[in-house]
C-alpha positions as MATLAB code, in Angstrom:
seq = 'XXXXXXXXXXXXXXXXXXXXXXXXXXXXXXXXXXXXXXXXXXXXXXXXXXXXXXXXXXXXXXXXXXXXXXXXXXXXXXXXXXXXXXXXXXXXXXXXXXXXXXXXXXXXXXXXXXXXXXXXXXXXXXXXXXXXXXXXXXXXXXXXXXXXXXXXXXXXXXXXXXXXXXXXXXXXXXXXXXXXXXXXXXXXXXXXXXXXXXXXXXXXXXXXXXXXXXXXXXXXXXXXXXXXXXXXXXXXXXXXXXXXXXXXXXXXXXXXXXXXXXXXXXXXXXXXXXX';
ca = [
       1.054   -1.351   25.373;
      -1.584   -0.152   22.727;
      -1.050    1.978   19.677;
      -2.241    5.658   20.191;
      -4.865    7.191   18.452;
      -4.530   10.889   18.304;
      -7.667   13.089   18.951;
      -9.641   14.103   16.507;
      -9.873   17.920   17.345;
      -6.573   19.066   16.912;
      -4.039   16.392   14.721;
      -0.368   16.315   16.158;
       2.722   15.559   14.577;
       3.081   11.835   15.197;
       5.122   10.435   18.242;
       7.381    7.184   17.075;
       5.139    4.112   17.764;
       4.681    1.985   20.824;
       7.062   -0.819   22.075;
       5.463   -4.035   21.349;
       5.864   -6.410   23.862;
       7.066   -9.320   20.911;
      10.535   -9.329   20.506;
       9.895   -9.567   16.638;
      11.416   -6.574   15.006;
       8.817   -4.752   12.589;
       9.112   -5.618    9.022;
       8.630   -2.085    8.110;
       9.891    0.335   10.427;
       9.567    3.978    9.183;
      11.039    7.281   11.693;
      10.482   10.793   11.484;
       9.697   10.664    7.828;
       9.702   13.911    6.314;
       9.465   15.568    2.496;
       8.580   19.072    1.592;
       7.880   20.572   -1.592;
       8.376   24.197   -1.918;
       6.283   25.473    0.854;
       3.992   22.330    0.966;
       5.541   19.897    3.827;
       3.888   16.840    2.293;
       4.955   14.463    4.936;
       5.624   15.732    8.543;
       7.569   13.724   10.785;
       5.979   10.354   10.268;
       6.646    7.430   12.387;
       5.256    4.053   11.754;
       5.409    0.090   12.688;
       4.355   -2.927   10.046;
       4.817   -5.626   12.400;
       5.045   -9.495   10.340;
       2.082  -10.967    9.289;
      -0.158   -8.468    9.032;
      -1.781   -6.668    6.296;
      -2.541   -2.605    7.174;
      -4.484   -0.236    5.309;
      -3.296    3.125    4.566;
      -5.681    5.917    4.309;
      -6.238    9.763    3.857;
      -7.980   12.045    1.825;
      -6.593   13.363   -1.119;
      -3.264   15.276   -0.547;
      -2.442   13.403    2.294;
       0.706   12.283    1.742;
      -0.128    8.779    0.886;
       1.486    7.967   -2.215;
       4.491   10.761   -0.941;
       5.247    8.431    2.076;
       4.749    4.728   -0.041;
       7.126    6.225   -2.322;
       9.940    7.502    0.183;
       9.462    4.153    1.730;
      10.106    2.023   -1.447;
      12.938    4.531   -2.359;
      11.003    6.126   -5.413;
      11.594    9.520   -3.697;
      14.504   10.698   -0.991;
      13.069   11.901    1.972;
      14.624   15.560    3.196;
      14.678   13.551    7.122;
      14.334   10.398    8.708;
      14.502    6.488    7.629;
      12.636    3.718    6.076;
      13.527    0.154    7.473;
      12.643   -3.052    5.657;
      13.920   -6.199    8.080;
      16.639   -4.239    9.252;
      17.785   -2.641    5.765;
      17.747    0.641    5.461;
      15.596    1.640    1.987;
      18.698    4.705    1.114;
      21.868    3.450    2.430;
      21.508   -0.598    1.472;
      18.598   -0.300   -1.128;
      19.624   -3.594   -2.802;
      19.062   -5.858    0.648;
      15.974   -3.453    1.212;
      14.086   -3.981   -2.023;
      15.356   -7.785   -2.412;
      13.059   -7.989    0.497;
       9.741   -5.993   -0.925;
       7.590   -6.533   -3.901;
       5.968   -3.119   -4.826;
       2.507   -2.272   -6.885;
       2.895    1.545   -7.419;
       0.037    3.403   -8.729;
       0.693    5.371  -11.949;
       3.829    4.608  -12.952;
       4.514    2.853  -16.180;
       5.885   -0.493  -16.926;
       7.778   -1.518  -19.701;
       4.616   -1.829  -21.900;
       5.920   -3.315  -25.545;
       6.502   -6.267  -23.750;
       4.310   -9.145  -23.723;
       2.626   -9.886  -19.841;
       4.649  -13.357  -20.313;
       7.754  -11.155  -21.130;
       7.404   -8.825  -18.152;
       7.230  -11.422  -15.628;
      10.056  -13.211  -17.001;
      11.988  -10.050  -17.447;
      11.172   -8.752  -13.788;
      11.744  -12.605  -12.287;
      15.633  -12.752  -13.936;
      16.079   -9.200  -12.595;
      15.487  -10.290   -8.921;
      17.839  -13.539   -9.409;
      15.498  -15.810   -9.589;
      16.516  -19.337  -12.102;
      15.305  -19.079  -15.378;
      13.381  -22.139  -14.472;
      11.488  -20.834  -11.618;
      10.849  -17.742  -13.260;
       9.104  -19.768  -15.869;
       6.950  -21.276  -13.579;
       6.237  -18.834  -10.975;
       4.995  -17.127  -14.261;
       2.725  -19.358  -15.629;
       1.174  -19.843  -12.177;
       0.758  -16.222  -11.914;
      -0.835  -15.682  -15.040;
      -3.300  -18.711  -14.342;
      -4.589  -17.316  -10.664;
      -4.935  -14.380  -11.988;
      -6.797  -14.802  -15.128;
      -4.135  -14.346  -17.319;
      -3.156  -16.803  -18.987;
      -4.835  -15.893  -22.197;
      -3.262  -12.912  -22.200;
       0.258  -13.478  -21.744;
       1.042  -13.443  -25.597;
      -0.529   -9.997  -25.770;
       1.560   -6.539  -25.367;
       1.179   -5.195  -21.668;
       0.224   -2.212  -23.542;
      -2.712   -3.342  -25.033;
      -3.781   -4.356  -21.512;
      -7.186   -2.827  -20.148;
      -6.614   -0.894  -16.841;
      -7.743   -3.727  -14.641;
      -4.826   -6.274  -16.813;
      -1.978   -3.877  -16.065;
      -3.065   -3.361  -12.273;
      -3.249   -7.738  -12.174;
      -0.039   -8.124  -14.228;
       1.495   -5.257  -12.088;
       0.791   -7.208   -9.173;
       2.168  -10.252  -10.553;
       5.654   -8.542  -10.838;
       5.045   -7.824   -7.568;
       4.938  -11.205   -6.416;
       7.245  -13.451   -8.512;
      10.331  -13.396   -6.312;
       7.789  -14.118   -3.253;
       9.209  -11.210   -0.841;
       8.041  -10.540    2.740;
       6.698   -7.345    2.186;
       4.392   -6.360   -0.499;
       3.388   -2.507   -0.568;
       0.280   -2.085   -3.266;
      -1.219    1.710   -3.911;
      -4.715    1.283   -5.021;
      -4.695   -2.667   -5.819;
      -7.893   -3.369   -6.975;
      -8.394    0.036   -8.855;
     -10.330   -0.738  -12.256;
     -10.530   -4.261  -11.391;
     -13.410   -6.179  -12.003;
     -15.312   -8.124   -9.002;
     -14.438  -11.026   -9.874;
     -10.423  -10.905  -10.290;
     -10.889   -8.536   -6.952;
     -11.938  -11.556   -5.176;
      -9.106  -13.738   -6.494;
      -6.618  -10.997   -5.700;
      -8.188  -10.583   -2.010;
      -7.562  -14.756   -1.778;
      -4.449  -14.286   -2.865;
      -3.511  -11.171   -0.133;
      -5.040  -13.272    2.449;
      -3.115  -16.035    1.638;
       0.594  -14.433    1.343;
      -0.339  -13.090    4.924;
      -1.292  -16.585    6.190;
       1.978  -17.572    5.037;
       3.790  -14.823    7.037;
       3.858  -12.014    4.640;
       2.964   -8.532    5.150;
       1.252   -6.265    3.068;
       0.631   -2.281    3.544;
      -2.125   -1.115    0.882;
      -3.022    2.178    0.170;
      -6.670    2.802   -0.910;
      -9.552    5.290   -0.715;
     -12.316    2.493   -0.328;
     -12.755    2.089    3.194;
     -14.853   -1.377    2.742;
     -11.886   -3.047    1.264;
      -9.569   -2.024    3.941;
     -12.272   -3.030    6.701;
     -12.984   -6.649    5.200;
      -9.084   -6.814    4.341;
      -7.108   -5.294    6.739;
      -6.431   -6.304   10.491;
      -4.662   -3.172   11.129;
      -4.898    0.376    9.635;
      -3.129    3.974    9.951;
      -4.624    7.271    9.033;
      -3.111   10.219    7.808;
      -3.976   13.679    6.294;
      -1.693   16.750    5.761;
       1.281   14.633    6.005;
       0.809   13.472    9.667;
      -0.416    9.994   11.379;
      -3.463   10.978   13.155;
      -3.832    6.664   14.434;
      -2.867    4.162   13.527;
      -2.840    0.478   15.167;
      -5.315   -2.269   15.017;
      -8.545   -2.090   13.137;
     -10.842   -2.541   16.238;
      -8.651   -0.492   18.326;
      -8.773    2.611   15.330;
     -12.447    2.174   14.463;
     -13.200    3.096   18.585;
     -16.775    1.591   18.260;
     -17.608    3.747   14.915;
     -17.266    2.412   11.336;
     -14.045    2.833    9.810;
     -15.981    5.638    7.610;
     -17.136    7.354   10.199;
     -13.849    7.324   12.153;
     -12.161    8.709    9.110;
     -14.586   11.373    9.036;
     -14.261   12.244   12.596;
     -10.657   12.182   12.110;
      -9.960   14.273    9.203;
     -13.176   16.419    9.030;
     -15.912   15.760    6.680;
     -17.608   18.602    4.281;
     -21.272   19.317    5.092;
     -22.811   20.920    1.584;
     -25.934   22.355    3.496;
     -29.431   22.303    2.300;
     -29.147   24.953   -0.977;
     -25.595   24.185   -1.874;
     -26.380   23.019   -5.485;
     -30.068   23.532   -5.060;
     -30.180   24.361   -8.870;
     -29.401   20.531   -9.238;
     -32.513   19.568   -7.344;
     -36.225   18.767   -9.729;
     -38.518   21.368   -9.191;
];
């Protein structure tokens, strides 16, 4: 059975996803999330499948509820309803088996940045149990496919943008877990580390990882992703895989026909125009 794809005419709270005829649980499995903030219901009744192995792409527009839902999934935020799986572990009533499991890139929030990049990997390897030996050289490995190596003497906070998003990742990483969740992971990153960090992605999924992203640049979710869910005003408007979401459009112009784009018209801004 296929995943559904909502119309695009009139968005409907989302229905819990379709039985997949593998007998391979989903390595995320989130149901009838739900957060609201005051009168705003940021996320509204979201249901979702990750199955192993595959890397999806999370978009929306702004306000979505993008980061709302990576965050009650990684257990940054309680959810007012429903659950967030990760192999079986629940992400609020056994968080330490759920995030063993997950390496996280959030987007925004700050890292302990008086530390050296060589420090921060250390620190963040010995705080997921790994040997101090391993952590050693898991980090210098890091460092080095990343482009980081001459860098790991320097404070994290005299990082550029693009460093901290790498180095970020790299904590990510270190304790090799099966499911990575990145928001925005090649934000401020220069072309060339982008590639190395799309190797990298492509790689960990080879190997059997997974890997949700979250990102507003549609070409890196097409060339990246082989599945992708949509979202705006808190509910999954479709979701499965890329192919199947795209319906013979680009994935831009699915979006668009999805959530609704803006037409300016002809003298909206016409001041702007030479004369």
């Amino acid at each position: 059975m296929t995943d559904s794809v909502a119309p695009s005419s009139a968005p409907a709270p989302s229905a819990p996803p379709s039985t997949s005829p593998s007998t391979t649980p989903p390595v995320l499995s989130l149901r009838s999330l739900r957060k609201q903030f005051g009168q705003k219901v940021a996320v509204d009744d979201l249901s979702l499948d990750v199955p192993a192995g595959s890397m999806l792409g999370l978009l929306g527009p702004n306000g979505a509820g993008k980061t709302t839902t990576l965050a009650m999934t990684t257990g940054l935020l309680r959810p007012d309803a429903g659950t967030a799986q990760v192999l079986g572990a629940d992400v609020w009533t056994d968080p330490a088996a759920a995030k063993a499991r997950m390496g996280v890139l959030p987007d925004g929030v700050r890292m302990f940045d008086r530390l050296t990049g060589d420090e921060l990997l250390r620190y963040t390897g010995l705080l997921r149990g790994l040997p101090e030996s391993e952590v050693v050289s898991r980090s210098a490995e890091l460092l080095d496919a990343l482009g980081l190596t001459d860098a790991g003497d320097t404070l994290v906070v005299d990082y550029s943008a693009g460093m901290r998003k790498k180095i970020g990742l790299a904590c990510a990483l270190i304790h090799a877990p099966r499911l990575l969740i990145l928001d925005e992971p090649l934000e401020a990153v220069d072309p060339v580390s982008g590639e190395t960090i799309r190797q990298i992605l492509r790689a960990y999924v080879d190997g059997g990882g997974t890997v949700v992203l979250s990102s507003h640049v549609m070409e890196l979710v097409e060339s990246l992703c082989d599945r992708v869910a949509i979202i705006a005003e808190g509910r999954l408007l479709a979701h499965g895989a890329l192919d199947e979401v795209r319906a013979g459009m680009t994935l831009q112009q699915r979006f668009l026909a999805l959530v609704g784009g803006h037409d300016l018209g002809s003298e909206t801004l016409a001041w702007l125009r030479s004369s």
